[in-house]
PDB file of N, CA, C and O in Angstrom:
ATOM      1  N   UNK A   1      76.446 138.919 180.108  1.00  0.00           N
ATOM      2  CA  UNK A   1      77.012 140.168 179.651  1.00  0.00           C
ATOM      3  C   UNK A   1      77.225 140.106 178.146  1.00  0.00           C
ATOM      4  O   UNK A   1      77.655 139.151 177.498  1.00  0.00           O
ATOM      5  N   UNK A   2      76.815 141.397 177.678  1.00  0.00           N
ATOM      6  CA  UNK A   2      77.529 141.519 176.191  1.00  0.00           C
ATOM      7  C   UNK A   2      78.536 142.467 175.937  1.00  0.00           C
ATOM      8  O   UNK A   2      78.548 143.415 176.722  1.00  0.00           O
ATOM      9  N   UNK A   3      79.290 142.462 175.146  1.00  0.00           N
ATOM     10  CA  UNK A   3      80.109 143.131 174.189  1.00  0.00           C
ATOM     11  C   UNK A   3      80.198 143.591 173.285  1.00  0.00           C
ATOM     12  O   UNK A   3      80.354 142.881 172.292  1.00  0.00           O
ATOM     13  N   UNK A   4      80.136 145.304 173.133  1.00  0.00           N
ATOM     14  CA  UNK A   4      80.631 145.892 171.461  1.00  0.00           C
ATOM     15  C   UNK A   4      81.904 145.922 171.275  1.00  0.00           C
ATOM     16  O   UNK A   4      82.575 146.373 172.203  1.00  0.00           O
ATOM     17  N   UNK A   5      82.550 145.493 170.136  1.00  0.00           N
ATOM     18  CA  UNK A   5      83.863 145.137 170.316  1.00  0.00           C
ATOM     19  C   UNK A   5      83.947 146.068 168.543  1.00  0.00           C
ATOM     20  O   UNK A   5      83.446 145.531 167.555  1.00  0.00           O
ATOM     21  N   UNK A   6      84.550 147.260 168.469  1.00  0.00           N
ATOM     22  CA  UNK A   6      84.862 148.387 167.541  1.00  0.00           C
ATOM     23  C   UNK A   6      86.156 148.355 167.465  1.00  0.00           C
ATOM     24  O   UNK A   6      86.918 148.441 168.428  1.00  0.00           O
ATOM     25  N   UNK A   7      86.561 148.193 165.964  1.00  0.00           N
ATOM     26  CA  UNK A   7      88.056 148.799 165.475  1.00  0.00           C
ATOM     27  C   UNK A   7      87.914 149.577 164.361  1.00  0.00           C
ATOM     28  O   UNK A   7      87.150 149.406 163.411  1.00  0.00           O
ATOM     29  N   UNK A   8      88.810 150.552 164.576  1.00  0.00           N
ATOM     30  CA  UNK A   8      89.184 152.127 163.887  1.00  0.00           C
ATOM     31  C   UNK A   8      90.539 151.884 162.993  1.00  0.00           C
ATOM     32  O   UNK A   8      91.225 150.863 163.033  1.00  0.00           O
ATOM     33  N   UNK A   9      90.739 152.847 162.313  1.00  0.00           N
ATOM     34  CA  UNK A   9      92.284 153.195 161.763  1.00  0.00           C
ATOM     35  C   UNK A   9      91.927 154.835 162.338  1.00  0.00           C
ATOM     36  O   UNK A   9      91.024 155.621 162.054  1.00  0.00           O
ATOM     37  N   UNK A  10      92.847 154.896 163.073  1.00  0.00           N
ATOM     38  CA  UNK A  10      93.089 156.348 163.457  1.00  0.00           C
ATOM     39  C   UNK A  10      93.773 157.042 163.086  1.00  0.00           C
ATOM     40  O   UNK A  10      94.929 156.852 163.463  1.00  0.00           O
ATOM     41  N   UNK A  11      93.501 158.413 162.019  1.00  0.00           N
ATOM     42  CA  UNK A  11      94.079 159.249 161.077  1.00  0.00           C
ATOM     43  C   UNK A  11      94.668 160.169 161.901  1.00  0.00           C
ATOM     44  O   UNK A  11      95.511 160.844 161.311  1.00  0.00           O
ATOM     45  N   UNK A  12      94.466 160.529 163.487  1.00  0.00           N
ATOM     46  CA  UNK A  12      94.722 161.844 163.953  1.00  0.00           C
ATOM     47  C   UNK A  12      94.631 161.296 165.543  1.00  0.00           C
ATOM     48  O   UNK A  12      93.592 161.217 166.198  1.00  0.00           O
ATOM     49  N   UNK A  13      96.225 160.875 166.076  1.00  0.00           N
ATOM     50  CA  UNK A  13      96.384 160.162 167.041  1.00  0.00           C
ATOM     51  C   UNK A  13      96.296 161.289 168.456  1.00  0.00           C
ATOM     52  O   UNK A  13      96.027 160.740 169.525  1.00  0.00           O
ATOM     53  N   UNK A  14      96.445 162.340 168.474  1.00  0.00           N
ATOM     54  CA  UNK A  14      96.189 163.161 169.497  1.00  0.00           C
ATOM     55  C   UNK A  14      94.837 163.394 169.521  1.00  0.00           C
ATOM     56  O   UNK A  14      94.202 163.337 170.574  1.00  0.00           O
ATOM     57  N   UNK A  15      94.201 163.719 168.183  1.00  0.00           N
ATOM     58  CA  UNK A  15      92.771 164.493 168.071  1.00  0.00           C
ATOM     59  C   UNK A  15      91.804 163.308 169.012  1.00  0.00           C
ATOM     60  O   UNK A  15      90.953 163.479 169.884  1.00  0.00           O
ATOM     61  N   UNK A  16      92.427 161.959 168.329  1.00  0.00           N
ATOM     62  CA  UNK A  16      91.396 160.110 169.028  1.00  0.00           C
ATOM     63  C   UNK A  16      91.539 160.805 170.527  1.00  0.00           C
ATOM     64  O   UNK A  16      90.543 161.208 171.129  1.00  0.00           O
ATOM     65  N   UNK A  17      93.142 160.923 171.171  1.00  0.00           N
ATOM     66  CA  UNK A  17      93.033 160.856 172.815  1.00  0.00           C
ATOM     67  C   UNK A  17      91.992 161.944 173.134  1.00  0.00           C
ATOM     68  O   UNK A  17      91.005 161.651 173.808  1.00  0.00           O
ATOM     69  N   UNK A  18      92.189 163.217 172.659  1.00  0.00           N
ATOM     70  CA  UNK A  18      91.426 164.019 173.192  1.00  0.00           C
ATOM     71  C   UNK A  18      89.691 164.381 173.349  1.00  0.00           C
ATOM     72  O   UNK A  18      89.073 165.235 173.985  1.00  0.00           O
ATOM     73  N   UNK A  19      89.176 162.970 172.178  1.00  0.00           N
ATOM     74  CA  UNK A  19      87.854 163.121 172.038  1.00  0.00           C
ATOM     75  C   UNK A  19      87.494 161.864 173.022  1.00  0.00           C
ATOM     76  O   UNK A  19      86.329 161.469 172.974  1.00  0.00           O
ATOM     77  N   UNK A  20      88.348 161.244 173.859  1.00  0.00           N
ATOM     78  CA  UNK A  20      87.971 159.939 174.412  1.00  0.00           C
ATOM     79  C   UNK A  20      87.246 160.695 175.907  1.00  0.00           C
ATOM     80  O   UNK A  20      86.286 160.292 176.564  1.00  0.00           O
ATOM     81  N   UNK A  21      87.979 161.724 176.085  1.00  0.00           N
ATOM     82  CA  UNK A  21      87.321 161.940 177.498  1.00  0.00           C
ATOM     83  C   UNK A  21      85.759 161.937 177.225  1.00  0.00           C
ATOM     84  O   UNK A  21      85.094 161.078 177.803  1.00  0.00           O
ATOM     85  N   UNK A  22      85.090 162.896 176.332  1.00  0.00           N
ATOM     86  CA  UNK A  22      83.973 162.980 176.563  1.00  0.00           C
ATOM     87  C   UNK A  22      83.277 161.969 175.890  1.00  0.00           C
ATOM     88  O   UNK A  22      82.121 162.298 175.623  1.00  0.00           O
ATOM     89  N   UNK A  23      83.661 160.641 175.463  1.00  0.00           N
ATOM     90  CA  UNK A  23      83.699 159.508 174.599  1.00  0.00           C
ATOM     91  C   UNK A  23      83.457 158.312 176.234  1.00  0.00           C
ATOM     92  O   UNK A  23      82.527 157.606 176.625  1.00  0.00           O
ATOM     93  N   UNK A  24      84.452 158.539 176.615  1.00  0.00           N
ATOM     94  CA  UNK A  24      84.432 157.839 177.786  1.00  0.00           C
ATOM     95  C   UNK A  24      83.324 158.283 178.887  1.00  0.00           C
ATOM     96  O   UNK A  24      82.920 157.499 179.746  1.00  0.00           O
ATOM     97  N   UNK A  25      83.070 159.044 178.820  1.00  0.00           N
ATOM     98  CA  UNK A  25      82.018 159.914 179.946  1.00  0.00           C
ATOM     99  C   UNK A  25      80.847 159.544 179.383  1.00  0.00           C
ATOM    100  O   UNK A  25      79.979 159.472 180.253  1.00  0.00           O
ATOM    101  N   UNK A  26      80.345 159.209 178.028  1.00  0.00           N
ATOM    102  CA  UNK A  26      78.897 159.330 177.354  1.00  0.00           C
ATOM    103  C   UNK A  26      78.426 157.985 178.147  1.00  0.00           C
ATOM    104  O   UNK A  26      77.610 157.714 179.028  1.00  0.00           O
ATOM    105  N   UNK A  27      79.562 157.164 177.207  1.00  0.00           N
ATOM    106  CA  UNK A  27      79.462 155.576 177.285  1.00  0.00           C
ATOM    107  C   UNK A  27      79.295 154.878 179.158  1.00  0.00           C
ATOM    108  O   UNK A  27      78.516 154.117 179.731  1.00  0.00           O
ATOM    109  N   UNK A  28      80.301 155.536 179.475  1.00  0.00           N
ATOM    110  CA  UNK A  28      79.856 154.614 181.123  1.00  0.00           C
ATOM    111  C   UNK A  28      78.603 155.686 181.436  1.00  0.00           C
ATOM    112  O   UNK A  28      78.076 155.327 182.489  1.00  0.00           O
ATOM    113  N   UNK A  29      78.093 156.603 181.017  1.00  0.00           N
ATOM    114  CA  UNK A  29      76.946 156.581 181.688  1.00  0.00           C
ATOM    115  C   UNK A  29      75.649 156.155 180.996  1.00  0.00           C
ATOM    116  O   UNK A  29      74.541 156.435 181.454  1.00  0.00           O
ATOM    117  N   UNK A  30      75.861 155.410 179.780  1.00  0.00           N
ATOM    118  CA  UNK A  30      74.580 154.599 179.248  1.00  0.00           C
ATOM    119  C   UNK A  30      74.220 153.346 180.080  1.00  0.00           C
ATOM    120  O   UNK A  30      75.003 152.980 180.957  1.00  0.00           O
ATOM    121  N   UNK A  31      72.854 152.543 179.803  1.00  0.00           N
ATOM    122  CA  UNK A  31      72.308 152.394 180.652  1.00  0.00           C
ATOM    123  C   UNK A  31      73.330 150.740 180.785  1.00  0.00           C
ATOM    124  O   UNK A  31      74.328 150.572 180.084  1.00  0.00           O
ATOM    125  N   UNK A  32      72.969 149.970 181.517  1.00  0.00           N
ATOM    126  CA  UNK A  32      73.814 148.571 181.426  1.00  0.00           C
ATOM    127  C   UNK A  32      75.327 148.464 181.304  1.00  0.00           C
ATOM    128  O   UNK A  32      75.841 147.371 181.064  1.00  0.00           O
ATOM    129  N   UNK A  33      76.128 149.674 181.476  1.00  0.00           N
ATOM    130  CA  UNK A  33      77.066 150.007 181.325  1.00  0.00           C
ATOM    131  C   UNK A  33      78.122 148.735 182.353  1.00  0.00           C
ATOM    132  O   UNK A  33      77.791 148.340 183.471  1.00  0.00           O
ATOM    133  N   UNK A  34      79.163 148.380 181.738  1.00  0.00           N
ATOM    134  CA  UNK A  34      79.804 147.373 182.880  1.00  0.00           C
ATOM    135  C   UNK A  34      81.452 147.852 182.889  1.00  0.00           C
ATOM    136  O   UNK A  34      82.112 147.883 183.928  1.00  0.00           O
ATOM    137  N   UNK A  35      81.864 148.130 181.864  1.00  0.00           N
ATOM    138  CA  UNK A  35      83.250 148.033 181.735  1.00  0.00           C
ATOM    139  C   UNK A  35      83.863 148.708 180.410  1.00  0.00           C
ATOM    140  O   UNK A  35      83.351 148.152 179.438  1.00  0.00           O
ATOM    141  N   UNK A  36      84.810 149.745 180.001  1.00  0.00           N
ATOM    142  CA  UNK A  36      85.139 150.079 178.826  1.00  0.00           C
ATOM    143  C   UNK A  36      86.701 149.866 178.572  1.00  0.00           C
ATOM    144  O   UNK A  36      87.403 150.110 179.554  1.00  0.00           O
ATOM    145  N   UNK A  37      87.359 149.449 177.414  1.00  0.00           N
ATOM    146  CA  UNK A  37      88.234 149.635 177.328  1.00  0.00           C
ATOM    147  C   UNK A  37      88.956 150.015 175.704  1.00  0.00           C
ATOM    148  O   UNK A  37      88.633 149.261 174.785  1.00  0.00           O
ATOM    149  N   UNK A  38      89.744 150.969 175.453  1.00  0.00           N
ATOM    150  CA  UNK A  38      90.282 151.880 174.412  1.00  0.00           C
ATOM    151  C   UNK A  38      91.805 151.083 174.326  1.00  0.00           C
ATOM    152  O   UNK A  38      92.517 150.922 175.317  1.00  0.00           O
ATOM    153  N   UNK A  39      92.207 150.558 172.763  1.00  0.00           N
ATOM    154  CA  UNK A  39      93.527 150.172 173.033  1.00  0.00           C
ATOM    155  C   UNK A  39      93.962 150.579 171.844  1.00  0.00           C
ATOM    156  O   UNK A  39      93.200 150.298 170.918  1.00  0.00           O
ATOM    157  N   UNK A  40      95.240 151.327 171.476  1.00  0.00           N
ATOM    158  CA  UNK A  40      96.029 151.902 170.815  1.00  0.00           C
ATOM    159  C   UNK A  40      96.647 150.317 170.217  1.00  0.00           C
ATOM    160  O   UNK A  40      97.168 149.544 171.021  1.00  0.00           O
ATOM    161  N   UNK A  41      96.516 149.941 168.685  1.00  0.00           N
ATOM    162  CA  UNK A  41      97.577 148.865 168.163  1.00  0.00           C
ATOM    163  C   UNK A  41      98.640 149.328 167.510  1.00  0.00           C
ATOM    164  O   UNK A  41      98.871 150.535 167.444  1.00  0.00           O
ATOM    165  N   UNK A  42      99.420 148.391 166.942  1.00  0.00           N
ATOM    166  CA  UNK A  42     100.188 148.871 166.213  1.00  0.00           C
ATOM    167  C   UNK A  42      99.941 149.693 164.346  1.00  0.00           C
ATOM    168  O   UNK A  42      99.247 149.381 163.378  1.00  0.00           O
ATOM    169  N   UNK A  43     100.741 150.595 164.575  1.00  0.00           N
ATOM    170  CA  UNK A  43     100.961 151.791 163.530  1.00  0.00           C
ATOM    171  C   UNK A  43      99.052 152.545 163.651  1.00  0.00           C
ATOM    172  O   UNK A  43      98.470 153.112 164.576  1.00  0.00           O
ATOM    173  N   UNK A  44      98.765 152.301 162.724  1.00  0.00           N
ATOM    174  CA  UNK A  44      97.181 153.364 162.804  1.00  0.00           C
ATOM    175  C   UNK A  44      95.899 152.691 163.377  1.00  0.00           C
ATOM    176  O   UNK A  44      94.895 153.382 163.548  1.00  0.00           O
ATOM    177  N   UNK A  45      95.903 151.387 163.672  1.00  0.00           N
ATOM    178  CA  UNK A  45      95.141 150.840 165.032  1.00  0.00           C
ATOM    179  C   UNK A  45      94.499 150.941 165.443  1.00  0.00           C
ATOM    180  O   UNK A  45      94.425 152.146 165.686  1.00  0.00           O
ATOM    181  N   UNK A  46      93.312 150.190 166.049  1.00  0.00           N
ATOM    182  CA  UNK A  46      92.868 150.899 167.497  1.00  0.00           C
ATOM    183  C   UNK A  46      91.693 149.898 167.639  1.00  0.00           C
ATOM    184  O   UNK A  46      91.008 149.505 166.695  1.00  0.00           O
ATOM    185  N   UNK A  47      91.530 149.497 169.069  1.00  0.00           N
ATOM    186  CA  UNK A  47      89.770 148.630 169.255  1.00  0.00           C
ATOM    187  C   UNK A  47      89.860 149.152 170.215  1.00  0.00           C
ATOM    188  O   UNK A  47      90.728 149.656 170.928  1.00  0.00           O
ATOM    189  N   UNK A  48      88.210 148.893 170.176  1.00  0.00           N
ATOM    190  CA  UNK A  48      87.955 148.656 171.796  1.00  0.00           C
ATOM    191  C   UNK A  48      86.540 147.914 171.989  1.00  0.00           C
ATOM    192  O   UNK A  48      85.600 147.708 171.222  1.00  0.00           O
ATOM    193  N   UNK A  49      86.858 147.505 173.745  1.00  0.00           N
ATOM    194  CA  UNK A  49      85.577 146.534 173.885  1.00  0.00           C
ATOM    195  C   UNK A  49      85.063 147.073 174.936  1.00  0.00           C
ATOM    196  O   UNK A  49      85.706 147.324 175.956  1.00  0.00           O
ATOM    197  N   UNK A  50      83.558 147.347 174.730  1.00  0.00           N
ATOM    198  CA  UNK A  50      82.632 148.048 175.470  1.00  0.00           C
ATOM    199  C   UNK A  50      81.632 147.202 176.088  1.00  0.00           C
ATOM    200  O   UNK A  50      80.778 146.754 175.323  1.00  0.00           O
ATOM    201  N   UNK A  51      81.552 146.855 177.446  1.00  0.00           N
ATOM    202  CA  UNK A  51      80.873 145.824 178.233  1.00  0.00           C
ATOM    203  C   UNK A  51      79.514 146.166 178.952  1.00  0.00           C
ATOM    204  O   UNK A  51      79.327 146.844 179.961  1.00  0.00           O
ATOM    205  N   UNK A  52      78.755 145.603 178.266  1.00  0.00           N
ATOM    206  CA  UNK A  52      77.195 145.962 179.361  1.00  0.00           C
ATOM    207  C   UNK A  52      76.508 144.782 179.949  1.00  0.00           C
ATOM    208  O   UNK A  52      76.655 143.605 179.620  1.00  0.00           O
ATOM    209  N   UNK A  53      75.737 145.275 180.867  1.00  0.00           N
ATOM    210  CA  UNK A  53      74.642 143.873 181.213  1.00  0.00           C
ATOM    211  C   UNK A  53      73.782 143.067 180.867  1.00  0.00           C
ATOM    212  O   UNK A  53      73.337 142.147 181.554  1.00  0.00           O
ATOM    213  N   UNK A  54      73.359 143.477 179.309  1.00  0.00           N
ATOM    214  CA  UNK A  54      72.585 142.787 178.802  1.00  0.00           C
ATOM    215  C   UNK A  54      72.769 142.868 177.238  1.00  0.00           C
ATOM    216  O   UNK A  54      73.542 143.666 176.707  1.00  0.00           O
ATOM    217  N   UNK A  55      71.954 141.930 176.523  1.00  0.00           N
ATOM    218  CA  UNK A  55      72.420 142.408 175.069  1.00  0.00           C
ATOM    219  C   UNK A  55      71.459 144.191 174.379  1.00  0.00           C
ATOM    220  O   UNK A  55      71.709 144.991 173.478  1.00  0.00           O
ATOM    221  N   UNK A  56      70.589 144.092 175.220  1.00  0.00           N
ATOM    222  CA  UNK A  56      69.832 145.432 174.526  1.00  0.00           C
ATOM    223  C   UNK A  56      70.658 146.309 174.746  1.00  0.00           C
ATOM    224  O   UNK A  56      70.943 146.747 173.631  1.00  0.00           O
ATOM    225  N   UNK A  57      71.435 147.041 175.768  1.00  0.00           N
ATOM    226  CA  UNK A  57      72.550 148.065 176.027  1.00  0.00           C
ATOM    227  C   UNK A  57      73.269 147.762 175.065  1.00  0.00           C
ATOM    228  O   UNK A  57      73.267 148.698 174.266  1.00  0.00           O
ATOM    229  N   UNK A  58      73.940 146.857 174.699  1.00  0.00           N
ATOM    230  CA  UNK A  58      74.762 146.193 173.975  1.00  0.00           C
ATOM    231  C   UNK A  58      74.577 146.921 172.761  1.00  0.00           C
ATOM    232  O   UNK A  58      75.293 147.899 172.549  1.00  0.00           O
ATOM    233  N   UNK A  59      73.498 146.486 171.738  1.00  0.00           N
ATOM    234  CA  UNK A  59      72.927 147.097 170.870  1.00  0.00           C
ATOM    235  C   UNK A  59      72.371 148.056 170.419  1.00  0.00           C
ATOM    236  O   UNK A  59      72.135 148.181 169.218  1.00  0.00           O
ATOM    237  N   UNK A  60      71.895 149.371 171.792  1.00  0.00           N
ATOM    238  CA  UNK A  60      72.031 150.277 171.800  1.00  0.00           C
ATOM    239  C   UNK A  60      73.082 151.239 171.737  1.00  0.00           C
ATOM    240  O   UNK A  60      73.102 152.341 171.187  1.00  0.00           O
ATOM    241  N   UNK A  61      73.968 150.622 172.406  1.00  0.00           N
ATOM    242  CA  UNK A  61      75.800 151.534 172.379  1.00  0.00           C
ATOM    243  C   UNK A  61      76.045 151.242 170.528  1.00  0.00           C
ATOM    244  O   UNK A  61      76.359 152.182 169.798  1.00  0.00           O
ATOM    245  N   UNK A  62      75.863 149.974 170.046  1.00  0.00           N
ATOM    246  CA  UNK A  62      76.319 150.025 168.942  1.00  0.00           C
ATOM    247  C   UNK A  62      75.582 150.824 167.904  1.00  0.00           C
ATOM    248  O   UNK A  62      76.150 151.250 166.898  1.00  0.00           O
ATOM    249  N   UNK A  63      74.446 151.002 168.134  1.00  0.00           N
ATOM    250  CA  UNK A  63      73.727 151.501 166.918  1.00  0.00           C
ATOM    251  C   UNK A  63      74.303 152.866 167.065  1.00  0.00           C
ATOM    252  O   UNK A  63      75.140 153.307 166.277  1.00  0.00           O
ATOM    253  N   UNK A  64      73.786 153.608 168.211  1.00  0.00           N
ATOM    254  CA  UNK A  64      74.956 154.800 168.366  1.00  0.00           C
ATOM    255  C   UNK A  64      76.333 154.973 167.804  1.00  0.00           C
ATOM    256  O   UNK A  64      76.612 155.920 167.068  1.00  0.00           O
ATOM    257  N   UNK A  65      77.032 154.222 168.090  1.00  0.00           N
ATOM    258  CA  UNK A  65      78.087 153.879 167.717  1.00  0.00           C
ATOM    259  C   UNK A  65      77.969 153.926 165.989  1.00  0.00           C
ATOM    260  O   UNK A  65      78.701 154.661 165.327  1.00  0.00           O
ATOM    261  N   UNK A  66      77.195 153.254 165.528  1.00  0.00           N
ATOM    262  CA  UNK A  66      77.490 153.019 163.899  1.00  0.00           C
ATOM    263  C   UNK A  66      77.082 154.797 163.517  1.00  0.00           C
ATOM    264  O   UNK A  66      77.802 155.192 162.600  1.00  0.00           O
ATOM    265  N   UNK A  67      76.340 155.623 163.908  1.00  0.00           N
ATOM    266  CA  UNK A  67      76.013 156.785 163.411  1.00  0.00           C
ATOM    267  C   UNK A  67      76.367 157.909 164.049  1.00  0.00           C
ATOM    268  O   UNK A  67      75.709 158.930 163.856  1.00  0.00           O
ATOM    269  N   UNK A  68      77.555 157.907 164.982  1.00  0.00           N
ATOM    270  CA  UNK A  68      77.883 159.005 165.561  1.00  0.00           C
ATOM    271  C   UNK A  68      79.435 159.552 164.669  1.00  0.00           C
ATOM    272  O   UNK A  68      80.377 158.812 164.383  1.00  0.00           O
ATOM    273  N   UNK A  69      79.359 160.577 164.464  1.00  0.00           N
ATOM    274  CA  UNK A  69      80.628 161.061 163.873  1.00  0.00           C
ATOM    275  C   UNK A  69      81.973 160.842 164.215  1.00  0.00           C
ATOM    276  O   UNK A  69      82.076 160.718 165.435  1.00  0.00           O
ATOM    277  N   UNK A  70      82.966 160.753 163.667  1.00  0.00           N
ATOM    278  CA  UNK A  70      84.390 160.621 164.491  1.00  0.00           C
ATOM    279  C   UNK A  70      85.065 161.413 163.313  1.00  0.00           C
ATOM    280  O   UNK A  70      84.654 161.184 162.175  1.00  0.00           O
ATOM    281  N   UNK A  71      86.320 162.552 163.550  1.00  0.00           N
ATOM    282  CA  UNK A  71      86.907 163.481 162.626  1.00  0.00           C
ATOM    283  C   UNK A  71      88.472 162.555 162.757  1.00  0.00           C
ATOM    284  O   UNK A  71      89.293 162.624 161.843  1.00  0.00           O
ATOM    285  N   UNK A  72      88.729 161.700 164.024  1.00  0.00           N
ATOM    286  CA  UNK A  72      90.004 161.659 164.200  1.00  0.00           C
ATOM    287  C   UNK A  72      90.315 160.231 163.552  1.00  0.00           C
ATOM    288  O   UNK A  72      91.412 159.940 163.074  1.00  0.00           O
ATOM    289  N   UNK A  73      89.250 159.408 163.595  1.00  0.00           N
ATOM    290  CA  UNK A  73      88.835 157.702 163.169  1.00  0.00           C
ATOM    291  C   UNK A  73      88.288 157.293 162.328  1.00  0.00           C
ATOM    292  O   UNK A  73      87.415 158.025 161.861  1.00  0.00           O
ATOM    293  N   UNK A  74      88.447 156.277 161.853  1.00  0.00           N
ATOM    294  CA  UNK A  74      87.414 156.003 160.850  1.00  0.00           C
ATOM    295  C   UNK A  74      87.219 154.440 160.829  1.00  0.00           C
ATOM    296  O   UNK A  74      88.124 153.709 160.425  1.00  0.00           O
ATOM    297  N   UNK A  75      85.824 153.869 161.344  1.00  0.00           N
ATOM    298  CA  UNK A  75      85.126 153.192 162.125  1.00  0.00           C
ATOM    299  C   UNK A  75      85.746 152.068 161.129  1.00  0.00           C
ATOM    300  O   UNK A  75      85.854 152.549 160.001  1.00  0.00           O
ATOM    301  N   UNK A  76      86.224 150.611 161.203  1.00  0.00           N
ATOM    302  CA  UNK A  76      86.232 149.350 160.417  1.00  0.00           C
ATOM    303  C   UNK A  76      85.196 148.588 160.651  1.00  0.00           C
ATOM    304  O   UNK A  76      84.635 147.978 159.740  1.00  0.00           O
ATOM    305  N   UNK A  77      84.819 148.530 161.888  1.00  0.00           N
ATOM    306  CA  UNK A  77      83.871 147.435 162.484  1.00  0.00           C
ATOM    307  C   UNK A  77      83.581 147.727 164.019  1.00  0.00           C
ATOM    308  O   UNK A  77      84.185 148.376 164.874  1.00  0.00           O
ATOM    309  N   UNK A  78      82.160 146.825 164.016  1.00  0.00           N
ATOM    310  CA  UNK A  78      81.758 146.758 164.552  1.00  0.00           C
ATOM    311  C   UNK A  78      80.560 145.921 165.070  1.00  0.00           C
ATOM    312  O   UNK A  78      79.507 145.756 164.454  1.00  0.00           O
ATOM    313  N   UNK A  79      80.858 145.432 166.251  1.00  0.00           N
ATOM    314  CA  UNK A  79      80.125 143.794 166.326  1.00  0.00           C
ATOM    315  C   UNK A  79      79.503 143.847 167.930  1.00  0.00           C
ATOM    316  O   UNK A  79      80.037 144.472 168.845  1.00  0.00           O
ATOM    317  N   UNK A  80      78.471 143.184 168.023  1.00  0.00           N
ATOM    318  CA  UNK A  80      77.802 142.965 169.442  1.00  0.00           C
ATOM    319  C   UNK A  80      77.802 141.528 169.201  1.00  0.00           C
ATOM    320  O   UNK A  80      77.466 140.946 168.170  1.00  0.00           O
ATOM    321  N   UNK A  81      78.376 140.867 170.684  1.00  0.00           N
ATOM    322  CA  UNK A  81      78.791 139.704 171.421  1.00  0.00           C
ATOM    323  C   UNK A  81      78.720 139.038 172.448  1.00  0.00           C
ATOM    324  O   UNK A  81      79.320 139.615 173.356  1.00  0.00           O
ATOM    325  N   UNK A  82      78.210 137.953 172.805  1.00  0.00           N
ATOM    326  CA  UNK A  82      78.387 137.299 173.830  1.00  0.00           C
ATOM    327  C   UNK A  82      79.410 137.525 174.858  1.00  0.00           C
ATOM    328  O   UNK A  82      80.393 137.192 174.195  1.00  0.00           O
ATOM    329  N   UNK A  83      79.922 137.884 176.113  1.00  0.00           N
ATOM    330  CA  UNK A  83      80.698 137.576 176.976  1.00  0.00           C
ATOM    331  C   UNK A  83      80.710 135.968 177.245  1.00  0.00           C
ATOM    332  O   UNK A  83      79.674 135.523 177.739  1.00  0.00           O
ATOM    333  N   UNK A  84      81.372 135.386 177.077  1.00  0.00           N
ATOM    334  CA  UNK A  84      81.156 133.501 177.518  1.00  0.00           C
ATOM    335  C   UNK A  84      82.193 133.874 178.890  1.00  0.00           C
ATOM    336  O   UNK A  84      81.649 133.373 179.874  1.00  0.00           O
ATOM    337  N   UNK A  85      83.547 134.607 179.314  1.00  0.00           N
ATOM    338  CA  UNK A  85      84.141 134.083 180.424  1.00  0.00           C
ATOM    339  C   UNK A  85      84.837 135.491 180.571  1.00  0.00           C
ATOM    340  O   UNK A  85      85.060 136.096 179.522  1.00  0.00           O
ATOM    341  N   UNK A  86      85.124 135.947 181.507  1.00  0.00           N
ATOM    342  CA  UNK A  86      86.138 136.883 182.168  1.00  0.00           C
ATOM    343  C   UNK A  86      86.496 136.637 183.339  1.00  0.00           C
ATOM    344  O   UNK A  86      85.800 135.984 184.116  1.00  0.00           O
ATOM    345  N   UNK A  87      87.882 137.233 183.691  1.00  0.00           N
ATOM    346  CA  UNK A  87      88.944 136.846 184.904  1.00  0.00           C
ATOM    347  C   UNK A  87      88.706 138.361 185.382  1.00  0.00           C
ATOM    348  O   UNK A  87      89.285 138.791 186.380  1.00  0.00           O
TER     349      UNK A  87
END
């Protein structure tokens, strides 16, 4: 399994929740899709790690990812990764 693992500073903390639904809907239905998760940090914050089955999904979510717009975020990073272990 791989991992895109994205952190934001989020300028517009309602506008982030409300664009996740259809954010969340794109992403689990790309292809290799395994697992998503969105986490609010402290003060303007935010990652998340996006899990697929292989590294090409992997790298496809991210390239997307690097060129898709966000009004509420503003992207810091972004990295594709090995899974080595999950519980």
């Amino acid at each position: 399994m791989h991992a895109v693992v994205i952190d934001v500073t989020i300028s517009d903390r309602p506008a982030a929740e409300a664009e996740l639904d259809g954010l969340a809907a794109r992403v689990s239905a790309a292809p290799g899709f395994v697992a998503a998760y969105w986490v609010h940090l402290a003060g303007d914050k935010g990652t998340s790690m996006l899990v697929f089955d292989n590294p090409a999904a992997a790298e496809a979510l991210a390239a997307m990812a690097r060129t898709a717009p966000a009004a509420a975020v503003t992207t810091e990073r972004i990295e594709v990764g090995e899974v080595i272990r999950h519980a």
